[in-house]
C-alpha positions as CSV (number, residue, x, y, z in Angstrom):
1,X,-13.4,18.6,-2.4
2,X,-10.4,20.9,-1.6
3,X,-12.5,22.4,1.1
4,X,-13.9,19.2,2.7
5,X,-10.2,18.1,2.9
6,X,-9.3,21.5,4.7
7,X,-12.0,21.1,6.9
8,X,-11.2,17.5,7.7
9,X,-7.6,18.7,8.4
10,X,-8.8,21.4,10.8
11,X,-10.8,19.1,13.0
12,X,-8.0,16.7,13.2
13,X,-5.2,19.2,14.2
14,X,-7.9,20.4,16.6
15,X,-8.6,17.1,18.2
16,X,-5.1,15.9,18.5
17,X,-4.6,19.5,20.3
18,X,-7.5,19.0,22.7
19,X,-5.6,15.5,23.4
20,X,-2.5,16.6,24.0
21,X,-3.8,19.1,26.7
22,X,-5.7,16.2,28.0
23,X,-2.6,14.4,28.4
24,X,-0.9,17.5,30.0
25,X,-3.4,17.3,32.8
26,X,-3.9,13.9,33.2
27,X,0.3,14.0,33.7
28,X,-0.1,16.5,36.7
29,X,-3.5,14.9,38.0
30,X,-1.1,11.6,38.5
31,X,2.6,13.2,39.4
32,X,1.4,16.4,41.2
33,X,-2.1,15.4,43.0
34,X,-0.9,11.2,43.1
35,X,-4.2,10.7,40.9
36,X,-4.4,6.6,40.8
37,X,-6.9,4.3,38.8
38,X,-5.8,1.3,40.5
39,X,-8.9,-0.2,42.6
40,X,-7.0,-0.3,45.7
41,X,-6.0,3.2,45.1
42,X,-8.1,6.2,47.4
43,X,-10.8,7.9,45.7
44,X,-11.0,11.4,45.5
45,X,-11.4,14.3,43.3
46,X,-8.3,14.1,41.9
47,X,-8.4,10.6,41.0
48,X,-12.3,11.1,39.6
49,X,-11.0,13.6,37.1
50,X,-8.4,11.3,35.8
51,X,-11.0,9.0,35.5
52,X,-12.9,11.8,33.7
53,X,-9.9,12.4,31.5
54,X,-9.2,9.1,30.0
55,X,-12.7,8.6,29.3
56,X,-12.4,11.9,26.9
57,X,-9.3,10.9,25.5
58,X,-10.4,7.9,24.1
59,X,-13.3,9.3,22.5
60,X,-11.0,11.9,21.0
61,X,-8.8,8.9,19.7
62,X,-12.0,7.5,17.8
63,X,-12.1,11.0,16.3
64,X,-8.8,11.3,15.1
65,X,-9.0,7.6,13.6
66,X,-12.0,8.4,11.9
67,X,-10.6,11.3,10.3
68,X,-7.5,9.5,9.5
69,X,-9.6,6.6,7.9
C-alpha cells in the first residue's frame, strides 16, 4: 500500500512538472511569438503550437485530478 501511494505521488509531482513547463512555453509562445487562439487571430506555427499546448495541458489536468481523486 505504502508503495502504491509512493508511486501515485511520483506521477503526480511528475505531471504537475510537465504542466508547469507547458505553461512556461505556452507564456512565451503568446508574449514572445504573439501566439493568439482568437479566430480572427493569424495562423501560424506559433499559434498551432499553442493550440498544441493547451490541448496537452488539459489532458495533464485530468491526470492530476485523477490522482488527486
Amino acid at each position: 500500500m505504502a508503495d502504491d501511494t509512493a508511486r501515485e505521488q511520483a506521477i503526480y509531482q511528475a505531471l504537475k512538472a510537465v504542466d508547469e513547463v507547458a505553461a512556461a512555453l505556452q507564456a512565451h509562445l503568446v508574449e514572445e511569438h504573439g501566439a493568439d487562439l482568437e479566430r480572427s487571430a493569424p495562423q501560424g506555427p506559433a499559434t498551432d503550437s499553442l493550440t498544441l499546448l493547451r490541448q496537452a495541458r488539459e489532458r495533464l489536468g485530468e491526470g492530476l485530478r485523477t490522482i488527486e481523486a
